[in-house]
SELO-804070 format. One record per residue: residue number from 1; x, y, z of N, C-alpha, C in turn. Coordinates in steps of 0.1 Angstrom, whole numbers, plus 5000, padded with zeros to 4 digits. Layout:
<martis>
<marti num="NUM" n_c1="X" n_c2="Y" n_c3="Z" ca_c1="X" ca_c2="Y" ca_c3="Z" c_c1="X" c_c2="Y" c_c3="Z"/>
...
</martis>
This chain:
<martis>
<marti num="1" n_c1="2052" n_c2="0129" n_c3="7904" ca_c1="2060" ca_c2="0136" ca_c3="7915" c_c1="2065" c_c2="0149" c_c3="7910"/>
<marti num="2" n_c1="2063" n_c2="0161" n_c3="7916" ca_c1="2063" ca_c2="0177" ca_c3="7912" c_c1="2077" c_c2="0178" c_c3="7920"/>
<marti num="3" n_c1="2090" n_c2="0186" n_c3="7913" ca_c1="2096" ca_c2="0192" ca_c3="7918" c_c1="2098" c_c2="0205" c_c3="7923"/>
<marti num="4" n_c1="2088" n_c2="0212" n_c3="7922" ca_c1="2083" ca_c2="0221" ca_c3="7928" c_c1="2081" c_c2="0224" c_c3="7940"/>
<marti num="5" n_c1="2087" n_c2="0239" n_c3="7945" ca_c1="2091" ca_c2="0239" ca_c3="7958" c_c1="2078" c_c2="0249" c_c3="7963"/>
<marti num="6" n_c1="2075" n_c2="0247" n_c3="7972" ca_c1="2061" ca_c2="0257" ca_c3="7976" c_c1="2071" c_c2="0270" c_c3="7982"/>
<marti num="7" n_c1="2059" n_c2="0282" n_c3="7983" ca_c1="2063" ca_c2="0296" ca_c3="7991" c_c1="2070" c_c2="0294" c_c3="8003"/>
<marti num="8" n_c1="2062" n_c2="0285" n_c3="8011" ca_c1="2066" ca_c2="0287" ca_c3="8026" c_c1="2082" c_c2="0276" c_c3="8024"/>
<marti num="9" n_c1="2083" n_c2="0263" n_c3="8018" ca_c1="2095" ca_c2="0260" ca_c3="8014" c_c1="2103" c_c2="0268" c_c3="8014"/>
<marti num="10" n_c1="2106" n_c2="0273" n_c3="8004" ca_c1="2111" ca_c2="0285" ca_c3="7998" c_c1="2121" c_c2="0295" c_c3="8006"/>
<marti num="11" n_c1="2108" n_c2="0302" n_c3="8014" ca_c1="2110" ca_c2="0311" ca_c3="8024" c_c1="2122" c_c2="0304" c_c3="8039"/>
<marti num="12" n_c1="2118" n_c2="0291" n_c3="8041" ca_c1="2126" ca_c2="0283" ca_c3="8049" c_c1="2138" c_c2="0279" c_c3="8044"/>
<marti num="13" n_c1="2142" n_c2="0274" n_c3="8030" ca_c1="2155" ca_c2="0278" ca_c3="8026" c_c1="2163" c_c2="0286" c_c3="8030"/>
<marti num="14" n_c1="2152" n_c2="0299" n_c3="8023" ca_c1="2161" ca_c2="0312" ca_c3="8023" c_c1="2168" c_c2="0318" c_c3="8034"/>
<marti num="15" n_c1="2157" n_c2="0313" n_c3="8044" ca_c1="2162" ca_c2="0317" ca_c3="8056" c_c1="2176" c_c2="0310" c_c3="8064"/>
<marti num="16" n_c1="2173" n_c2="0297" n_c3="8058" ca_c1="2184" ca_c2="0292" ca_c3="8062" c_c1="2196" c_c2="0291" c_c3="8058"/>
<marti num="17" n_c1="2200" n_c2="0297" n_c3="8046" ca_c1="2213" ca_c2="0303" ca_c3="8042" c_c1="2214" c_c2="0316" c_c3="8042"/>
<marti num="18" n_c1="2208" n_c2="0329" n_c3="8049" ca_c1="2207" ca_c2="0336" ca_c3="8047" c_c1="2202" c_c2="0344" c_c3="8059"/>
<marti num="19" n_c1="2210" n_c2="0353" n_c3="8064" ca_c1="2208" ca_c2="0361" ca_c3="8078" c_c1="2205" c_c2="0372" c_c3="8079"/>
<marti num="20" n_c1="2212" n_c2="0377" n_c3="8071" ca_c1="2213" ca_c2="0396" ca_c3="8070" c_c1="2199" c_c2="0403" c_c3="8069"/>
<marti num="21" n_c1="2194" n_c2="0407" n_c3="8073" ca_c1="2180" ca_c2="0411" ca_c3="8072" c_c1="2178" c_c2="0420" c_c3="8059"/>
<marti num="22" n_c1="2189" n_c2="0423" n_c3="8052" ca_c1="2192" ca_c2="0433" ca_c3="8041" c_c1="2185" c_c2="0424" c_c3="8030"/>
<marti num="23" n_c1="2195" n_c2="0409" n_c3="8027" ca_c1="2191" ca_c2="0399" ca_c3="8022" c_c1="2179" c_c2="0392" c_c3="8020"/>
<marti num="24" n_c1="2176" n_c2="0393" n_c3="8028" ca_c1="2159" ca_c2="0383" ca_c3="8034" c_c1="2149" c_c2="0398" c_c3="8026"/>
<marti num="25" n_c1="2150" n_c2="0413" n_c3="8026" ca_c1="2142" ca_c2="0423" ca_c3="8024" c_c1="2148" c_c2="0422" c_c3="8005"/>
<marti num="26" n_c1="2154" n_c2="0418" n_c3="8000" ca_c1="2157" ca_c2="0416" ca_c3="7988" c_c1="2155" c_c2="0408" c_c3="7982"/>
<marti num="27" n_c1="2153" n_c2="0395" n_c3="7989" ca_c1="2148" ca_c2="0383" ca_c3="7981" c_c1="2133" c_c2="0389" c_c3="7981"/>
<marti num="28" n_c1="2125" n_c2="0390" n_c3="7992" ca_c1="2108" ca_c2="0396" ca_c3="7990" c_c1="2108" c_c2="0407" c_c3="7980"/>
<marti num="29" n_c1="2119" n_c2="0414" n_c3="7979" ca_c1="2114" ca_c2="0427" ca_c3="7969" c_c1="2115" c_c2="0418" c_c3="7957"/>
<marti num="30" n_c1="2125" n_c2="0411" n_c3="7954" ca_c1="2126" ca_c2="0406" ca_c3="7938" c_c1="2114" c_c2="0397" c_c3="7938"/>
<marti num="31" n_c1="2109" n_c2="0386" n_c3="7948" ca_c1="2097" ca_c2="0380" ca_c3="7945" c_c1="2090" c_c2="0388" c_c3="7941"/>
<marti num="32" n_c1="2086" n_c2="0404" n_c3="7949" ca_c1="2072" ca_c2="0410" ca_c3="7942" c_c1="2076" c_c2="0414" c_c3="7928"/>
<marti num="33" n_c1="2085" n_c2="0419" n_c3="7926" ca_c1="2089" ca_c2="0424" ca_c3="7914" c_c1="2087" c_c2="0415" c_c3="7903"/>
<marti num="34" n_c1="2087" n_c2="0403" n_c3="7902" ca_c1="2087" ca_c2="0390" ca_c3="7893" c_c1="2074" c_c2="0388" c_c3="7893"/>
<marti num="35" n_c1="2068" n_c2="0385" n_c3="7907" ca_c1="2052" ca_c2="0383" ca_c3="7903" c_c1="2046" c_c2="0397" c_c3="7893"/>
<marti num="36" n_c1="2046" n_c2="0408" n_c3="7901" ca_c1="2041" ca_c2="0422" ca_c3="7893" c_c1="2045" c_c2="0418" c_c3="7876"/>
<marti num="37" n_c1="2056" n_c2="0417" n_c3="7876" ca_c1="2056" ca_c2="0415" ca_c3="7858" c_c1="2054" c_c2="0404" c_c3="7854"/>
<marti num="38" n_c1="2049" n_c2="0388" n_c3="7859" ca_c1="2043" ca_c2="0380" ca_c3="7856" c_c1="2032" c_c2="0382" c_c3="7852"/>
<marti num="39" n_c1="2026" n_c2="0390" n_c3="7864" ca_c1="2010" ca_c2="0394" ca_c3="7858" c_c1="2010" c_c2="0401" c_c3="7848"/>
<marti num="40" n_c1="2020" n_c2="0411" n_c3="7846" ca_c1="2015" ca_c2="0426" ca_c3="7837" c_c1="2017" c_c2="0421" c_c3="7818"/>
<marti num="41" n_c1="2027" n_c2="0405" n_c3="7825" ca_c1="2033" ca_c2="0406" ca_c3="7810" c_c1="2025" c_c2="0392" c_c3="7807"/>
<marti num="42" n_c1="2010" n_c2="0388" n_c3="7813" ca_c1="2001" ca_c2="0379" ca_c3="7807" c_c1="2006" c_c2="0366" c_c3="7811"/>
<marti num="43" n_c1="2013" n_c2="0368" n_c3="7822" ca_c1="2018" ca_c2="0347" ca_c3="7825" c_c1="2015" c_c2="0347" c_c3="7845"/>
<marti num="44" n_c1="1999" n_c2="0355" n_c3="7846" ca_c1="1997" ca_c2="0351" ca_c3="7854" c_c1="1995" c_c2="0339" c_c3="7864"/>
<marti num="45" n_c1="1993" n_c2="0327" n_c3="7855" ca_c1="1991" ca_c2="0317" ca_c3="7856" c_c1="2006" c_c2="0309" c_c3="7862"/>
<marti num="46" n_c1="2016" n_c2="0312" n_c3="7856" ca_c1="2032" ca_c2="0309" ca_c3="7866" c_c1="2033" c_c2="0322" c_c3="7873"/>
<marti num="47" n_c1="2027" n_c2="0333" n_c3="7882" ca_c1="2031" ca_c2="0337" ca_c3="7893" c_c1="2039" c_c2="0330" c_c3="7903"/>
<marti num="48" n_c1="2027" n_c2="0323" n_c3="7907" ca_c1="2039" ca_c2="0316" ca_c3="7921" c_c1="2055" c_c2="0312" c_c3="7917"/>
<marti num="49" n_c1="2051" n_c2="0307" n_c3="7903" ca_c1="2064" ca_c2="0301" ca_c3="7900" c_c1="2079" c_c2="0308" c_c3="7902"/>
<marti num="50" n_c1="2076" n_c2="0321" n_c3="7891" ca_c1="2084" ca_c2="0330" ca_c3="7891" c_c1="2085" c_c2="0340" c_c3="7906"/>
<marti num="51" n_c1="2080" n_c2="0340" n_c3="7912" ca_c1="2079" ca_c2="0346" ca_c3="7923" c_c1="2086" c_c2="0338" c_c3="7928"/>
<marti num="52" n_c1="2085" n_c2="0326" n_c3="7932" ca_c1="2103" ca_c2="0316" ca_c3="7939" c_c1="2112" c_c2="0319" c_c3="7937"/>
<marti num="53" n_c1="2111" n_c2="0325" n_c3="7918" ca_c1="2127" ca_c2="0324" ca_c3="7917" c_c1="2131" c_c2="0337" c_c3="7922"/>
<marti num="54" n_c1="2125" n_c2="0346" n_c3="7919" ca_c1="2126" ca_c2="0358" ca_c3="7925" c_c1="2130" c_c2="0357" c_c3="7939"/>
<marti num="55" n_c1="2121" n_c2="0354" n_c3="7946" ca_c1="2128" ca_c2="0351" ca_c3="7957" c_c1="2139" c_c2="0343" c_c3="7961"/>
<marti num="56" n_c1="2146" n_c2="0330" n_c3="7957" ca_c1="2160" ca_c2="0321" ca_c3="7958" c_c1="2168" c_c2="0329" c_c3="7953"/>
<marti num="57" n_c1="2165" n_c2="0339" n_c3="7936" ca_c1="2179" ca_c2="0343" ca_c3="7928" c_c1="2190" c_c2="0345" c_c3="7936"/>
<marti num="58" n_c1="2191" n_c2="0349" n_c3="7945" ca_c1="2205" ca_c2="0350" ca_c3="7957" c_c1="2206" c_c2="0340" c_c3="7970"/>
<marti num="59" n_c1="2202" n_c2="0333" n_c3="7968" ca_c1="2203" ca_c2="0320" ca_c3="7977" c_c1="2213" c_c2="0319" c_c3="7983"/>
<marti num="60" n_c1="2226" n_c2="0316" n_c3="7978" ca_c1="2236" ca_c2="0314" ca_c3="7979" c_c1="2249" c_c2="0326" c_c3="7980"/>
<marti num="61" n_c1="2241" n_c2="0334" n_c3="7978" ca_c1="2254" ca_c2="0347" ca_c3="7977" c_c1="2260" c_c2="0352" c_c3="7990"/>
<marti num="62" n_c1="2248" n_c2="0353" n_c3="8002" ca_c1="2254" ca_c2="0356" ca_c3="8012" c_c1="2267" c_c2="0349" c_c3="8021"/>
<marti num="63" n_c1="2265" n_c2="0339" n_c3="8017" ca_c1="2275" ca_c2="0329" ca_c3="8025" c_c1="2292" c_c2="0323" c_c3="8011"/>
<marti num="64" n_c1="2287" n_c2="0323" n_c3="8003" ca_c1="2291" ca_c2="0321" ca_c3="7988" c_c1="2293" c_c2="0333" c_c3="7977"/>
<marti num="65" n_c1="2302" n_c2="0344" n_c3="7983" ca_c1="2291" ca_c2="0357" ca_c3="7972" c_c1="2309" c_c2="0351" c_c3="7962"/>
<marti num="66" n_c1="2315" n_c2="0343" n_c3="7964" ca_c1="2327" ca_c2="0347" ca_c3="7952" c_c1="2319" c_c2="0330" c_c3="7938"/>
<marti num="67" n_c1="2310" n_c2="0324" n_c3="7947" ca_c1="2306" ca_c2="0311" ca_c3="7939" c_c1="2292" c_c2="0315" c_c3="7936"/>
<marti num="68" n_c1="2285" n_c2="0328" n_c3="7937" ca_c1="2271" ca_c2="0334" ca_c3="7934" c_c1="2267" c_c2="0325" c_c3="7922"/>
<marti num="69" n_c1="2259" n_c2="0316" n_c3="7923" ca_c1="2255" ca_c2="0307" ca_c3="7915" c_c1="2255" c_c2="0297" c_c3="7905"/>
<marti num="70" n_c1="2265" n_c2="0291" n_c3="7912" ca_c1="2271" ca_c2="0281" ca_c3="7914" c_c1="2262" c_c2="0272" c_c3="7926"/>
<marti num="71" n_c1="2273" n_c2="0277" n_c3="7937" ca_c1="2266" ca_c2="0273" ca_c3="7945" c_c1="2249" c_c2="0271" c_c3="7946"/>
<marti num="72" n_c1="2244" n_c2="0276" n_c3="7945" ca_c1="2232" ca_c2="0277" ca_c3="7944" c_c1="2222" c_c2="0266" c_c3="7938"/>
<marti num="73" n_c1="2227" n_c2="0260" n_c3="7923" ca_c1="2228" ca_c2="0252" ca_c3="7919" c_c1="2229" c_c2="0237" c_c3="7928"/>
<marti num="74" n_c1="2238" n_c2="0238" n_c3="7935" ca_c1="2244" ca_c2="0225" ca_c3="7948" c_c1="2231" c_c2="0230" c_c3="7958"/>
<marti num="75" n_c1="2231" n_c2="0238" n_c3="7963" ca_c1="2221" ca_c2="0239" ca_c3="7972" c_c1="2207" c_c2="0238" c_c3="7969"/>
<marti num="76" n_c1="2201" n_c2="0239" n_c3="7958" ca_c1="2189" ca_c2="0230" ca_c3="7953" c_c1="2190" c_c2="0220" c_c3="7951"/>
<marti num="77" n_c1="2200" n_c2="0208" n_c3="7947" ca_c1="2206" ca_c2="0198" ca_c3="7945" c_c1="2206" c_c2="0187" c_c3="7958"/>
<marti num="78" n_c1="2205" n_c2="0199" n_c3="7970" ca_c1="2206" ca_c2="0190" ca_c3="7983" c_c1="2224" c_c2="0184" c_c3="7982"/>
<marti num="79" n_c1="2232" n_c2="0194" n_c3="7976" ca_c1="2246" ca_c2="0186" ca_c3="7979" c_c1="2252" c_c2="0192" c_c3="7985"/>
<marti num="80" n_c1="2248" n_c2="0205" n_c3="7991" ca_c1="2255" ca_c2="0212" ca_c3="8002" c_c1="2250" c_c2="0211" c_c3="8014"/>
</martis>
């Protein structure tokens, strides 16, 4: 059993703690940004991987910005 969360997962998370369209254009920029130096720095093979985190790293901040991950932590956890 993989705990691994797929893109489109991911994307539905994010969206769902997360409204500001500022937010949602920041999580995509940091996913590209993580994949681009995934590749450049030879660990093309975890792309996707790092590209999730890239994308979650603020998961929680919009709604939570004084528990900025923390919470975050609970909300992959399924305890929020």
């Amino acid at each position: 059993m993989s705990n691994e969360i797929t893109r489109d997962a991911a994307w539905e998370l994010l969206c769902q703690w997360n409204k500001e369209p500022f937010h949602l254009r920041h999580a995509v920029t940091a996913e590209g940004v993580m994949r681009y130096f995934t590749k450049g720095l030879g660990y093309a093979d975890e792309e996707d991987y790092w590209g999730i985190v890239g994308l979650l790293h603020d998961l929680d901040f919009e709604k939570f910005p004084n528990e900025h991950c923390v919470k975050e932590q609970e909300i992959l956890r399924g305890e929020v």
